[in-house]
mmCIF file of the N, C-alpha and C atoms, coordinates in Angstrom:
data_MODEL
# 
_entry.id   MODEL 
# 
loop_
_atom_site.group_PDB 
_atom_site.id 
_atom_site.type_symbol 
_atom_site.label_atom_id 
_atom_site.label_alt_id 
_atom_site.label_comp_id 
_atom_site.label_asym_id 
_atom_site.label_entity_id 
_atom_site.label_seq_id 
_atom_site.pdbx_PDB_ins_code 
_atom_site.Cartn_x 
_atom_site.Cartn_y 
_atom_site.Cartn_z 
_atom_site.occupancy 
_atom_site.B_iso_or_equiv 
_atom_site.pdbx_formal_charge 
_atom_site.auth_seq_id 
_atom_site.auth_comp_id 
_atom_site.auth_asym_id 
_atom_site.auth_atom_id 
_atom_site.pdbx_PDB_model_num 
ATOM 1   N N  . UNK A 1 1  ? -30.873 6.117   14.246 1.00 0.00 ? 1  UNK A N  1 
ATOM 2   C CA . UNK A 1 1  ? -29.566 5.759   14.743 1.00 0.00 ? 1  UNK A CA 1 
ATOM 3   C C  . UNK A 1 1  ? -28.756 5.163   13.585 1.00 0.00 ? 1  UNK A C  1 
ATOM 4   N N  . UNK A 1 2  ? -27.503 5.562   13.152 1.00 0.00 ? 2  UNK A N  1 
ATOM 5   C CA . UNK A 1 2  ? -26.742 5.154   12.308 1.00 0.00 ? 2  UNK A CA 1 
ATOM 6   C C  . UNK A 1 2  ? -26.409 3.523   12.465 1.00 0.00 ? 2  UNK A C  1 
ATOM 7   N N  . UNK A 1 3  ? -26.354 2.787   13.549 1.00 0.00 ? 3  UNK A N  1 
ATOM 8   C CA . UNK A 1 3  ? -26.286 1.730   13.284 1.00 0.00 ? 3  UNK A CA 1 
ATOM 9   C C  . UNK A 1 3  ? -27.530 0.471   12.922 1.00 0.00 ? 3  UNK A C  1 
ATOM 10  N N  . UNK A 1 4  ? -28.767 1.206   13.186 1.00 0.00 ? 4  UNK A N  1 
ATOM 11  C CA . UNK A 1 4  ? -29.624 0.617   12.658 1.00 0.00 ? 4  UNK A CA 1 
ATOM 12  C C  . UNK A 1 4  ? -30.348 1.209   10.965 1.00 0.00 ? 4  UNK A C  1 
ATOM 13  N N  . UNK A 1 5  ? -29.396 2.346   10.512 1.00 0.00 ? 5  UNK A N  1 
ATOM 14  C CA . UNK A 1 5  ? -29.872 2.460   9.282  1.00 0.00 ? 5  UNK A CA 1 
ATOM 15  C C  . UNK A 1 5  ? -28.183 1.435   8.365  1.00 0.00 ? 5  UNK A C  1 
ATOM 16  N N  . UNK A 1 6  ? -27.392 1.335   8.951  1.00 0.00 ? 6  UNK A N  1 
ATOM 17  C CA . UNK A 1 6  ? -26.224 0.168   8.232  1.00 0.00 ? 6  UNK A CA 1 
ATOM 18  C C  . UNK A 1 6  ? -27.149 -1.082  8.264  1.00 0.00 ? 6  UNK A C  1 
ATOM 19  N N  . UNK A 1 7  ? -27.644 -1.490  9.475  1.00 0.00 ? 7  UNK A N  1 
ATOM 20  C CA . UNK A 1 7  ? -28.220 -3.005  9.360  1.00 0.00 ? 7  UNK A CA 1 
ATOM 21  C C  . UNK A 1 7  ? -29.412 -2.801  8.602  1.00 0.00 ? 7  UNK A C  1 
ATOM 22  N N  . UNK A 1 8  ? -29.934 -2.028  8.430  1.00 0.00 ? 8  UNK A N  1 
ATOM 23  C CA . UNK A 1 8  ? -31.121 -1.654  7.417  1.00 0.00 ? 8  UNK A CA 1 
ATOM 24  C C  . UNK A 1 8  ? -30.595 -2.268  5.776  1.00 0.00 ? 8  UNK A C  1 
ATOM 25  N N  . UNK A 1 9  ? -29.849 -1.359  5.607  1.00 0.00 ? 9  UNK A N  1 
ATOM 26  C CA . UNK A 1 9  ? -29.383 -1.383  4.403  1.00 0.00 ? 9  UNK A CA 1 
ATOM 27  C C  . UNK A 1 9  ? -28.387 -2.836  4.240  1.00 0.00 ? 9  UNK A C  1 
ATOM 28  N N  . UNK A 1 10 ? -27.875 -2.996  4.787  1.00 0.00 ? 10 UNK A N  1 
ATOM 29  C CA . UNK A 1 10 ? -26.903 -4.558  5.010  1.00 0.00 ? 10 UNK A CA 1 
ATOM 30  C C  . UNK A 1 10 ? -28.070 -5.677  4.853  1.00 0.00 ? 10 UNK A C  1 
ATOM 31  N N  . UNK A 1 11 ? -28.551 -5.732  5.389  1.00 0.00 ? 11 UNK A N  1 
ATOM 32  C CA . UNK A 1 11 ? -30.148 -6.731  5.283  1.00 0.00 ? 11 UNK A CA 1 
ATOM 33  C C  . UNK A 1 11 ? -30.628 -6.854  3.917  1.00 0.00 ? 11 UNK A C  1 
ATOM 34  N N  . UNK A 1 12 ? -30.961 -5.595  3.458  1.00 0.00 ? 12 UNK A N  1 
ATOM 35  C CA . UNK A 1 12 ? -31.242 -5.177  1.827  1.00 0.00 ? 12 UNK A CA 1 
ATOM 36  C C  . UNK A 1 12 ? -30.409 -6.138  0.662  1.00 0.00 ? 12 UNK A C  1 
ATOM 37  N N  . UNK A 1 13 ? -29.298 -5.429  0.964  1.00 0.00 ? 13 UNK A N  1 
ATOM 38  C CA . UNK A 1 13 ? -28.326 -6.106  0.474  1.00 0.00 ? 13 UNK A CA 1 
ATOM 39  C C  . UNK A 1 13 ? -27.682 -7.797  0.096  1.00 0.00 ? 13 UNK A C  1 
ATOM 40  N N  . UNK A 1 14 ? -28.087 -8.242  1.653  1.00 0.00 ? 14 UNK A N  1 
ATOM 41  C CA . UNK A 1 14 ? -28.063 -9.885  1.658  1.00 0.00 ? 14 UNK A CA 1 
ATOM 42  C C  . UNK A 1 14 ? -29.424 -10.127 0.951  1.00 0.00 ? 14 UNK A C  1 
ATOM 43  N N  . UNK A 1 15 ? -30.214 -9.713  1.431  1.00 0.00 ? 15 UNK A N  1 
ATOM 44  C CA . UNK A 1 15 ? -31.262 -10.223 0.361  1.00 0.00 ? 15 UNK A CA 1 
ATOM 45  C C  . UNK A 1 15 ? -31.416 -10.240 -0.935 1.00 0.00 ? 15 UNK A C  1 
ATOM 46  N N  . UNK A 1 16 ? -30.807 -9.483  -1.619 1.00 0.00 ? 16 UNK A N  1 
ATOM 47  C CA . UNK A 1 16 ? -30.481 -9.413  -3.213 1.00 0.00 ? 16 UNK A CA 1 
ATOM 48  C C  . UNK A 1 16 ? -29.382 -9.631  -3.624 1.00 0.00 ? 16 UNK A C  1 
ATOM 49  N N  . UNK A 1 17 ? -28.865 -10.247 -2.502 1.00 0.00 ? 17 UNK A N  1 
ATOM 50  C CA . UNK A 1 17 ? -27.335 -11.541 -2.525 1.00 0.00 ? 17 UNK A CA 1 
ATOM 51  C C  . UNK A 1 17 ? -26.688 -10.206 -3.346 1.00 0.00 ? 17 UNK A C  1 
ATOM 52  N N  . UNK A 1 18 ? -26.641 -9.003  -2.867 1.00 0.00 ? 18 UNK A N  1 
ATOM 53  C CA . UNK A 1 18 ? -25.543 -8.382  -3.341 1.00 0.00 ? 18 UNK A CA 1 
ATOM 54  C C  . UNK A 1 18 ? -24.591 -7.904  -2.341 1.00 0.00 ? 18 UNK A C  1 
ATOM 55  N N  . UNK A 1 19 ? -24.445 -8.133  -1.415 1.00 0.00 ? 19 UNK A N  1 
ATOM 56  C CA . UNK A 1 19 ? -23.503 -7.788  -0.202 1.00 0.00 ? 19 UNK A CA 1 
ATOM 57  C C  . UNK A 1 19 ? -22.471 -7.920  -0.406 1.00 0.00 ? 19 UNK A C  1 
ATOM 58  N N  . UNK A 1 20 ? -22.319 -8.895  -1.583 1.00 0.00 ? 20 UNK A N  1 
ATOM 59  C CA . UNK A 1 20 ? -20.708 -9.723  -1.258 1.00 0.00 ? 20 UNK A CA 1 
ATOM 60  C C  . UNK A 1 20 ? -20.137 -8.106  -2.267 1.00 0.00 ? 20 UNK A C  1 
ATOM 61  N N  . UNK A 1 21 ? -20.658 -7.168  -3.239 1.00 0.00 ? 21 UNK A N  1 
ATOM 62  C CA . UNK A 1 21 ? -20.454 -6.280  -4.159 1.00 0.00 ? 21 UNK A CA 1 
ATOM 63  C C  . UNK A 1 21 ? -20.297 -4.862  -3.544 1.00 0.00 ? 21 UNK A C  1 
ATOM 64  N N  . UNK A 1 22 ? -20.686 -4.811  -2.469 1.00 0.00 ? 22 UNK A N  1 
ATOM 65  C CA . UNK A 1 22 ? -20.128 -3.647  -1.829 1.00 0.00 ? 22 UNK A CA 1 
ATOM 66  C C  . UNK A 1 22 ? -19.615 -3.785  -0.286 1.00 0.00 ? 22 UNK A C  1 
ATOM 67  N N  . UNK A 1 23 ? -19.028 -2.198  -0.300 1.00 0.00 ? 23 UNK A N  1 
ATOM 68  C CA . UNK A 1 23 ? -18.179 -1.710  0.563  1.00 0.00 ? 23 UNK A CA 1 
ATOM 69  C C  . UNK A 1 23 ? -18.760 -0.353  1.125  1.00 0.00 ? 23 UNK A C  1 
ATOM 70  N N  . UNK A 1 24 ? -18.847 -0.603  2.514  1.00 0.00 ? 24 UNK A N  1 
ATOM 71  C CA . UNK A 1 24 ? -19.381 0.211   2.813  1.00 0.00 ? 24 UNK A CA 1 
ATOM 72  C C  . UNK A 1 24 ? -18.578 1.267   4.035  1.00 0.00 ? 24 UNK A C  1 
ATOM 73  N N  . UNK A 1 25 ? -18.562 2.619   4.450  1.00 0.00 ? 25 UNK A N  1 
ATOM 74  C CA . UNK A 1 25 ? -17.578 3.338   5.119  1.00 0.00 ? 25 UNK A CA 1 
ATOM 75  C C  . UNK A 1 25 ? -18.341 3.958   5.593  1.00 0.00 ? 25 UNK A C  1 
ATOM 76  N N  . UNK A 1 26 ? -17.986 4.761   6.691  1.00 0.00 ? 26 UNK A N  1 
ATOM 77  C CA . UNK A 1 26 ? -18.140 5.890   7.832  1.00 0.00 ? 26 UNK A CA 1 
ATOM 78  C C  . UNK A 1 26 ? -17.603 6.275   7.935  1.00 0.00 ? 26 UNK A C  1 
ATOM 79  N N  . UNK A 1 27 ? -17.801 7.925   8.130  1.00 0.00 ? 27 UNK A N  1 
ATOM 80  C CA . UNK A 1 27 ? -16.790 8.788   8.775  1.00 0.00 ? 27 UNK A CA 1 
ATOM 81  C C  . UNK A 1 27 ? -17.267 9.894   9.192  1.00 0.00 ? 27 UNK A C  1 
ATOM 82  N N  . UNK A 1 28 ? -17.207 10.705  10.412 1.00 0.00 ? 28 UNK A N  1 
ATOM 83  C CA . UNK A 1 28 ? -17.625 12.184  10.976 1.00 0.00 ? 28 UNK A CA 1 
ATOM 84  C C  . UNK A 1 28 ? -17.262 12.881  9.787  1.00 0.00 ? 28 UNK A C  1 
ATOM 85  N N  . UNK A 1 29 ? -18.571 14.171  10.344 1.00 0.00 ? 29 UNK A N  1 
ATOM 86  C CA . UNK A 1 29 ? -17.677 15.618  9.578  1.00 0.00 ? 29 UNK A CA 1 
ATOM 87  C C  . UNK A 1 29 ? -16.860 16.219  9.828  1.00 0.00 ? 29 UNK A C  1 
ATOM 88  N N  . UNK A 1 30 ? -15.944 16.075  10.982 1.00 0.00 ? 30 UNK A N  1 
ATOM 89  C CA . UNK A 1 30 ? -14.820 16.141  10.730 1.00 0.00 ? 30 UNK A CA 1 
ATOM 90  C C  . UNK A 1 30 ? -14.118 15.806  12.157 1.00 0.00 ? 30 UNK A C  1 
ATOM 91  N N  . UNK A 1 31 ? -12.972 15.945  12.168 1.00 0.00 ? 31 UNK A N  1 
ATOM 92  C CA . UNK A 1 31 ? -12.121 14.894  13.162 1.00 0.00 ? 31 UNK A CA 1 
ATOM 93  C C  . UNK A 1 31 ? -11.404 15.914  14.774 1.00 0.00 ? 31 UNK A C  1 
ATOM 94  N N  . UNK A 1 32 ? -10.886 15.387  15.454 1.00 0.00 ? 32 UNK A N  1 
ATOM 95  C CA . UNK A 1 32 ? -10.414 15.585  16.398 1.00 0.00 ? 32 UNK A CA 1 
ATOM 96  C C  . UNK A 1 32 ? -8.775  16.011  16.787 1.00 0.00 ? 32 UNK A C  1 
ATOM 97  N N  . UNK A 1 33 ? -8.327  16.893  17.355 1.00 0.00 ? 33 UNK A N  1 
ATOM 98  C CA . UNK A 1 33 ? -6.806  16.076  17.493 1.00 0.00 ? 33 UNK A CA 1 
ATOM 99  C C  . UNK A 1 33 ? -6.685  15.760  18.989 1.00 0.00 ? 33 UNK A C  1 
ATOM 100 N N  . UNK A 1 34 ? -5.801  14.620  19.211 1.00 0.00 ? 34 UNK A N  1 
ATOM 101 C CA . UNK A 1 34 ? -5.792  13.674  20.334 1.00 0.00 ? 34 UNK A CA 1 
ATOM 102 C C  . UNK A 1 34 ? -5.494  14.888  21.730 1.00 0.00 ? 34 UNK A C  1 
ATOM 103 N N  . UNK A 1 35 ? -4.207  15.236  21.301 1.00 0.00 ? 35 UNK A N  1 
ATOM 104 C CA . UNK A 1 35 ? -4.073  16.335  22.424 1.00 0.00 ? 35 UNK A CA 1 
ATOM 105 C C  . UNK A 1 35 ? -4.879  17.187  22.775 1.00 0.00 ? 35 UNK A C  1 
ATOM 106 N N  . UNK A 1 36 ? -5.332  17.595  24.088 1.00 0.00 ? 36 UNK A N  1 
ATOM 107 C CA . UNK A 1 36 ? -6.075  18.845  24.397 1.00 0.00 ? 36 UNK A CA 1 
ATOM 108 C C  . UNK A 1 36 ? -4.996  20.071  24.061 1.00 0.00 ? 36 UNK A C  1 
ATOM 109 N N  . UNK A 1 37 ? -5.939  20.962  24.226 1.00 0.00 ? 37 UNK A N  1 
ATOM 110 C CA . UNK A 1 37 ? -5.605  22.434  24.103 1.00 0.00 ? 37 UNK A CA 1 
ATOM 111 C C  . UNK A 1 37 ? -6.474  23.292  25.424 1.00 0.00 ? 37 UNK A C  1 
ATOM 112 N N  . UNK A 1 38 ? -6.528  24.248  25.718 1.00 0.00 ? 38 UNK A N  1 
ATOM 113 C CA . UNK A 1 38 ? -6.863  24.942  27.364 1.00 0.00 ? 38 UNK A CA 1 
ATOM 114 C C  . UNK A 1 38 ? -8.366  24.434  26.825 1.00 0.00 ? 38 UNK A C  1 
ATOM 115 N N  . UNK A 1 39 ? -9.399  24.693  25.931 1.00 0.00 ? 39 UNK A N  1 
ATOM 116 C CA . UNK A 1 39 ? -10.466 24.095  25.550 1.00 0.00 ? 39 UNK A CA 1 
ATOM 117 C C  . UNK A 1 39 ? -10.881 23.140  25.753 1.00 0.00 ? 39 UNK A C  1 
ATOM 118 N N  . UNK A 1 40 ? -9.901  21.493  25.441 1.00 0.00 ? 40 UNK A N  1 
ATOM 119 C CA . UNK A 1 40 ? -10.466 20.836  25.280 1.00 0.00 ? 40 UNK A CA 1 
ATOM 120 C C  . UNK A 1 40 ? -9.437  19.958  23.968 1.00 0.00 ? 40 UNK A C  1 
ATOM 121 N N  . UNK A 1 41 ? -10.433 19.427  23.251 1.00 0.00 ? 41 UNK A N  1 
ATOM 122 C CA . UNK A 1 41 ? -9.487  19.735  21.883 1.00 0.00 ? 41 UNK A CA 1 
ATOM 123 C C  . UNK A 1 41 ? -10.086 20.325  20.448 1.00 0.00 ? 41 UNK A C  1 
ATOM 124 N N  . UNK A 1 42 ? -9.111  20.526  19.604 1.00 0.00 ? 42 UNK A N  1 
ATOM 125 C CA . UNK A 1 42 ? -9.701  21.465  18.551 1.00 0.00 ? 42 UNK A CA 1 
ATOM 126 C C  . UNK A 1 42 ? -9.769  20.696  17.284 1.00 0.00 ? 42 UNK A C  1 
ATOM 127 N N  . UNK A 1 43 ? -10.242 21.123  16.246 1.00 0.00 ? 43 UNK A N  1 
ATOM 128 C CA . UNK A 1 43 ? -10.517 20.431  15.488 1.00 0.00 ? 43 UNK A CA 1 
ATOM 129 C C  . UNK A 1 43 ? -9.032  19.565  14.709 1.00 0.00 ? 43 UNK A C  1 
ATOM 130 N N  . UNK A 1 44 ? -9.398  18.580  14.101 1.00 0.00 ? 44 UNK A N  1 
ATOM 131 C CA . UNK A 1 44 ? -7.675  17.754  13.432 1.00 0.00 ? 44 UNK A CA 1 
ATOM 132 C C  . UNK A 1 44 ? -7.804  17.384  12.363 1.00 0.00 ? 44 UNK A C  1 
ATOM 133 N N  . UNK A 1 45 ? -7.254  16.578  11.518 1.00 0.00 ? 45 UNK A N  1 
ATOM 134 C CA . UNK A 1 45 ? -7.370  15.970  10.299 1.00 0.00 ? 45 UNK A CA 1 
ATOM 135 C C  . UNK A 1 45 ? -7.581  14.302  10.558 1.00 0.00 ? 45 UNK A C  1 
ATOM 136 N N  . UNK A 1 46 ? -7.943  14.147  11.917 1.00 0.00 ? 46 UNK A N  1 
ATOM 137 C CA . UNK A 1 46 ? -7.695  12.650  11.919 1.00 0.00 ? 46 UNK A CA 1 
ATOM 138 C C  . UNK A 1 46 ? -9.049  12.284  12.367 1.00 0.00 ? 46 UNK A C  1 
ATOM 139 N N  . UNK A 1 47 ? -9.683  10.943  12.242 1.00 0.00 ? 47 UNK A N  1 
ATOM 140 C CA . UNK A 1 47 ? -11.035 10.959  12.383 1.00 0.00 ? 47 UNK A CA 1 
ATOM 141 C C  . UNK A 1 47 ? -11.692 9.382   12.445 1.00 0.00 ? 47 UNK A C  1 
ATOM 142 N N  . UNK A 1 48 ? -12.186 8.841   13.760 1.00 0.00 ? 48 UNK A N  1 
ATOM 143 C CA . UNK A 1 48 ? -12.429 7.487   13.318 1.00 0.00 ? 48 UNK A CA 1 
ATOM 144 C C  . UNK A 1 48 ? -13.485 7.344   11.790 1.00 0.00 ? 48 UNK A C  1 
ATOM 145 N N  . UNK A 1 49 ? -13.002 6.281   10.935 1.00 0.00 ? 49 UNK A N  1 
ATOM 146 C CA . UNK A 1 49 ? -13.497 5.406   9.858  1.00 0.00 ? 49 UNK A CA 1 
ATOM 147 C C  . UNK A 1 49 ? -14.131 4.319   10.477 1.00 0.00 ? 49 UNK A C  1 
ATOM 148 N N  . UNK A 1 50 ? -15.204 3.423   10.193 1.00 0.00 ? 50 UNK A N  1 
ATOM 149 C CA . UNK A 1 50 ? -15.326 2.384   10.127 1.00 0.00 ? 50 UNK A CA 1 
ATOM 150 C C  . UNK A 1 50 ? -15.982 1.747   8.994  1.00 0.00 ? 50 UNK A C  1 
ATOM 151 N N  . UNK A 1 51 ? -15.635 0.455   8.398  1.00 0.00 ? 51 UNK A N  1 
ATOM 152 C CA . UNK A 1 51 ? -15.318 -0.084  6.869  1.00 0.00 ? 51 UNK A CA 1 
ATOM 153 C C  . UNK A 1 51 ? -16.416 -1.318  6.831  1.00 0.00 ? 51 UNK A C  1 
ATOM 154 N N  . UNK A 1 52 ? -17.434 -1.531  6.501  1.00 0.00 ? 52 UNK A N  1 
ATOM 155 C CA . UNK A 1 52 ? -18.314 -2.552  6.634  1.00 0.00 ? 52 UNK A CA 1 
ATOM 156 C C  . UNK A 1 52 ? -18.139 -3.774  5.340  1.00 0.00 ? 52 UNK A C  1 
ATOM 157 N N  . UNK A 1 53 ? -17.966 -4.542  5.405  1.00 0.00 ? 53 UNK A N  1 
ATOM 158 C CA . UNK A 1 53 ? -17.877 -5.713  4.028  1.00 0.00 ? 53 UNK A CA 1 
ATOM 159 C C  . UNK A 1 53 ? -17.947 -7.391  4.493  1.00 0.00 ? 53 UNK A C  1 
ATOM 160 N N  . UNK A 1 54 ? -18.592 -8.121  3.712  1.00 0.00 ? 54 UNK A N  1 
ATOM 161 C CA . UNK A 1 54 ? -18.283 -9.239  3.957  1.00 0.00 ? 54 UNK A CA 1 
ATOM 162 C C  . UNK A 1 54 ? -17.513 -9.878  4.425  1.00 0.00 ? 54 UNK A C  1 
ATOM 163 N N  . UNK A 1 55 ? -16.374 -9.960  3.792  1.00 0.00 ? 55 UNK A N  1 
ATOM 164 C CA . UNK A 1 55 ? -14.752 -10.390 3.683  1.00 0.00 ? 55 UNK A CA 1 
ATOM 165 C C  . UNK A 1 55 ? -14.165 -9.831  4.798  1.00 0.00 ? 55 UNK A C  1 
ATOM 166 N N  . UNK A 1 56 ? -14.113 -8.442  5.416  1.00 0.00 ? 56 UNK A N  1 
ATOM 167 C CA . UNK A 1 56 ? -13.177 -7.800  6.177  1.00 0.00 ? 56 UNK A CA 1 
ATOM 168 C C  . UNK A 1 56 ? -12.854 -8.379  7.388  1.00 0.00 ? 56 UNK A C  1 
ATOM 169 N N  . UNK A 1 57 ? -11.824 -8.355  7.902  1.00 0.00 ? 57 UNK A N  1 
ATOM 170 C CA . UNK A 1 57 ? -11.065 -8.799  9.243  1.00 0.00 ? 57 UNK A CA 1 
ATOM 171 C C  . UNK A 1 57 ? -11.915 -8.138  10.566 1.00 0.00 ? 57 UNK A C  1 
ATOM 172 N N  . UNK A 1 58 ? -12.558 -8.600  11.405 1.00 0.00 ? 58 UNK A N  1 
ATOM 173 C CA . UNK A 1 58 ? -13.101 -7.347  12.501 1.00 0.00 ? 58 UNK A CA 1 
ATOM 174 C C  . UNK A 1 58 ? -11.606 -6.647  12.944 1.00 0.00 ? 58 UNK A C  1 
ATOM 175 N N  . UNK A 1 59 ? -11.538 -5.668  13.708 1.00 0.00 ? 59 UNK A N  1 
ATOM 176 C CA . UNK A 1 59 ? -10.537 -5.000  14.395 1.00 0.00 ? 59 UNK A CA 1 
ATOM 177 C C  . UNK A 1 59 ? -10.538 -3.609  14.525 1.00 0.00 ? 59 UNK A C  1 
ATOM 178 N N  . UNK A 1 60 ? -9.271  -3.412  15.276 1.00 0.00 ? 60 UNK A N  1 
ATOM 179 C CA . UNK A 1 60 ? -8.822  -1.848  14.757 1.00 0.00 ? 60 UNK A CA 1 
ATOM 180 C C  . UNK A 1 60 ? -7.230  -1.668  14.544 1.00 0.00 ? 60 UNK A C  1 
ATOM 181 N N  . UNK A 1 61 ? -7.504  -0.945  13.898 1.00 0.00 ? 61 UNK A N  1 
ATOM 182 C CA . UNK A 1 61 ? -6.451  -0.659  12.483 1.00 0.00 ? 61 UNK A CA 1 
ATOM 183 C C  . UNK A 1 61 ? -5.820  0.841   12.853 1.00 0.00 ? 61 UNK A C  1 
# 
């Protein structure tokens, strides 16, 4: 499961007190568009991200 290979690696990281040095991202292979089409919907250029770091604000953006 992708969120237990981030806390995998995030763990790693605090432990060699290097967390605060990276940045870490997600993203599908590829994205959605919001509107349906008679299908469903078809493929888009837009695509949830999510941004992992020490410092960062939680939210959505």
């Amino acid at each position: 499961m992708l969120s237990d290979a981030i806390r995998s690696f995030y763990d790693d990281l605090s432990a060699g007190d290097s967390s605060k040095d990276v940045l870490m991202m997600t993203f599908p292979e590829f994205g959605r568009r919001v509107a349906q089409n008679g299908e469903g919907t078809e493929h888009g250029t837009a695509a949830p991200v999510m941004i992992f770091e020490d410092k960062i604000t939680p939210g959505f953006f």
